[in-house]
C-alpha positions, 0 to 999 in steps of 0.5 A, a space after each residue: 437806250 440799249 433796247 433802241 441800240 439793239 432795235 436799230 442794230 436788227 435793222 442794219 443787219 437786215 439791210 446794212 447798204 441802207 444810207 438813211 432808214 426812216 423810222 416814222 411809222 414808229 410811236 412818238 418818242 422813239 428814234 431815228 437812225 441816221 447816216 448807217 453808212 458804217 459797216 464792220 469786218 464782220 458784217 462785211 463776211 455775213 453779207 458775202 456768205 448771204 450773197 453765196 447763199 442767195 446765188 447758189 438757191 436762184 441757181 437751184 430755184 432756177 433749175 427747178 420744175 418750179 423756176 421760170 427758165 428751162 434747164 440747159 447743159 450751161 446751167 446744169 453743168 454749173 449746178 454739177 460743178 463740170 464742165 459743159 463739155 464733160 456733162 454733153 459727153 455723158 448726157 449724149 453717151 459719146 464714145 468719151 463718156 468711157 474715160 469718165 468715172 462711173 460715179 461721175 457719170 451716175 451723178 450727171 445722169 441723177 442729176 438731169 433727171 432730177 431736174 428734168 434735163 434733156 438735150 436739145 437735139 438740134 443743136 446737137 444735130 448742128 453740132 455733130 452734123 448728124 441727125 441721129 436716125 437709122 434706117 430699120 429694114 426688115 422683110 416683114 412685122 411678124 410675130 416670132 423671130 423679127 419681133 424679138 430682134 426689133 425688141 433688142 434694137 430698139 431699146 438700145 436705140 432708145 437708150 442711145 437717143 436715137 429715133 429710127 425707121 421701119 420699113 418692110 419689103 415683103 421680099 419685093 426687088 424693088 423696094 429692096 432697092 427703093 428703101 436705102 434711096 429713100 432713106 438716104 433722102 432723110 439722111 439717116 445715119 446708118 442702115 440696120 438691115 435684118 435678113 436683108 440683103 442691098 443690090 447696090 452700096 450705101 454711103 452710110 455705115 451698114 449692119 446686117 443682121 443674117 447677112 451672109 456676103 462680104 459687102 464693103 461697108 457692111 458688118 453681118 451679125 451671124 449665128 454659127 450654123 455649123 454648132 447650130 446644126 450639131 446641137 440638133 443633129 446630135 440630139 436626135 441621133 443620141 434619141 435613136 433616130 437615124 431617118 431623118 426629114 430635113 425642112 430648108 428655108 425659101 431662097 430669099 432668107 438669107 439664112 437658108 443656104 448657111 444652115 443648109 450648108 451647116 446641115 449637110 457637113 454635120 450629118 456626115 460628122 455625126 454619122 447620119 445620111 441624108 435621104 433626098 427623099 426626105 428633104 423638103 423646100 419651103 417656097 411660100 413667102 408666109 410667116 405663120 404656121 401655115 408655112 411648114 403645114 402643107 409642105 410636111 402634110 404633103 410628105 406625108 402623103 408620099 412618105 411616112 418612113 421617118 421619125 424625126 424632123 429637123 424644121 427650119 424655124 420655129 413657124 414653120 415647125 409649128 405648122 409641121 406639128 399641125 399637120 402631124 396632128 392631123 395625119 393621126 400621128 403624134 409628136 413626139 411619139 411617132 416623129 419628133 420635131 426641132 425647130 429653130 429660132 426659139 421665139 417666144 411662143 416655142 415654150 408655150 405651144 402643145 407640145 412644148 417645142 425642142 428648138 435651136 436657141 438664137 440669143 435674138 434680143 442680144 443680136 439685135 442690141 449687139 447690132 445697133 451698138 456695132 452701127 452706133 460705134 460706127 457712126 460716131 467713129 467712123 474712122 476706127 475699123 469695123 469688124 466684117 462679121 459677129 458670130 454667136 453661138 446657138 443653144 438647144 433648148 430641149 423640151 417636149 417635141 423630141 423624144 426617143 425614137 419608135 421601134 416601129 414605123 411611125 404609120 404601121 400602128 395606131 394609138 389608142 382612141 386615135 383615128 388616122 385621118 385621111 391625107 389629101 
């Protein structure tokens, strides 16, 4: 009679809201329980912990790759024990996901990605009225200086949850003033400009990178030409060199004027004169080396009373090396050169190029946080213009300067070729 106790007592515990349970499947001779309506105090608790237990795993079975319903901010905010609207701060990296605990918001991010959790977008669209694109303009896709600052930007845009456009003009008037209509169409969130400058004004917040005018609207990310020119000018006169061949940009780069400018008060403040014999002026709209090629292959053909050149950007110092090369001279034996920019060939080109560092990347990851911060806080004020601070970045192409003039002796086993 206890063993039947206990047997039956196994069955309520099992399922104690039974009324009746029915137990002919068993052998004759044993038992039926009838009316288990009865439950003690401590049955009563095992089922409430039971019922606590079932709900929190259907939450995490749901929140699974496994449970039939997707993840949406409602349940994984319950599955955290937030609030919604602190996990949306946090998942959106909204300018008020500051004021929350780092350790907060490290577990909201474990968490959804865990549970593969995404934000729907239209509904953030519709709850913000934004549509979380930018609108990229940029003069070209070269490799070298726009490719480096379009690695920054897009990989904070990237990490911010925004998709973007590219589109380039190829220095053409007309889709300089066509793009921001047309982007505006779309209703793009802001402008990232690079090395570009708008004719007439945009609605939307904009970030000039190498924009050099006071434009109402506009944020221009600039470096400090004026340190970027000493850096190089300095170099070149602790070397010995005092003749100097002086490379500026074609007139559409926004940049030109403000090195020029750097260059001009610098070499009064180092000691240098500039001879306007030895100046030369970029024209071509081309982003490789052929850029500085004919322009320095030209000056020498005029000129070879000079040591050193200052280029305007890495291409085209390439270029300049080329035609040095090829004139029976070398460098930096007979002219050193400096370029500017230091892509990511610099390092790497024969002779290892002497170049003005611009943190490109850092630019262009400080530019796309510059824009965000002003879209998603369009009433705080926003700074006209960043500057950052250039590095020369000294490797093989300077060297000391010659004794002797750069065309008055031959190196051995070298054969100077004919300038045409």
């Amino acid at each position: 009679m206890v063993a039947q106790e206990q047997f039956a007592n196994c069955f309520l515990r099992l399922d104690p809201r039974q009324a009746h349970f029915q137990s002919d499947h068993l052998p004759a001779g044993k038992f039926r329980v009838h009316n288990a309506h009865f439950r003690s105090p401590s049955e009563i608790a095992i089922e409430h912990a039971a019922g606590v237990q079932r709900k929190a795993y259907m939450t995490k079975r749901s929140l699974s790759s496994e449970g039939p319903k997707p993840v949406n901010l409602k349940v994984l905010a319950e599955y955290l024990s937030l609030s919604p609207a602190t996990v949306s701060l946090v998942m959106n990296n909204a300018p008020g996901a500051r004021s929350i605990a780092p350790t907060t918001r490290q577990r909201v991010l474990e968490a959804a990605k865990r549970l593969d959790y995404h934000p729907n977008p239209i509904a953030r669209s519709l709850r913000t009225r934004q549509t979380f694109t930018v609108g990229v303009i940029v003069p070209e896709f070269s490799e070298g200086y726009f490719t480096m600052l379009m690695n920054g930007i897009e990989e904070h845009l990237l990490q911010s949850g925004y998709l973007h456009f590219v589109v380039s003009h190829q220095g053409k008037r007309d889709l300089i003033d066509e793009y921001p209509r047309l982007l505006s169409k779309r209703s793009v969130d802001g402008f990232l400009l690079v090395n570009t400058s708008l004719n007439e004004e945009v609605v939307a917040p904009v970030v000039a990178i190498s924009g050099h005018k006071k434009i109402k609207g506009t944020t221009n990310v600039v470096m400090n030409h004026d340190r970027a020119a000493l850096l190089a000018l300095k170099h070149l006169y602790d070397l010995g060199h005092r003749r100097i061949a002086f490379m500026k940009g074609q007139p559409h780069a926004l940049d030109s004027e403000a090195r020029w400018e750097g260059i001009m008060a610098m070499a009064k403040r180092v000691g240098l004169e500039i001879h306007k014999d030895l100046c030369i002026y970029l024209e071509a709209n081309s982003w490789s080396p052929e850029l500085g090629y004919p322009i320095v292959r030209n000056l020498l053909a005029r000129s070879r009373d000079f040591t050193a050149i200052f280029c305007f950007n890495d291409i085209a110092a390439i270029g300049a090396i080329r035609a040095i090369d090829d004139c029976g001279l070398r460098c930096p034996d007979d002219i050193s050169v400096i370029g500017f920019d230091d892509i990511a060939s610099a390092a790497y080109h024969t002779p290892r190029l002497t170049t003005v560092r611009q943190p490109l990347h850092r630019m262009g990851e400080v530019a796309v946080q510059t824009l965000l911060k002003r879209i998603e806080s369009p009433q705080e004020a926003y700074p006209e213009f960043i500057m950052f601070e250039p590095e020369l970045m000294v490797r093989e192409s300077t060297g000391a300067a010659p004794t002797t003039s750069p065309g008055s002796t031959r190196k051995k086993g070298r054969t100077k070729k004919p300038v045409g």
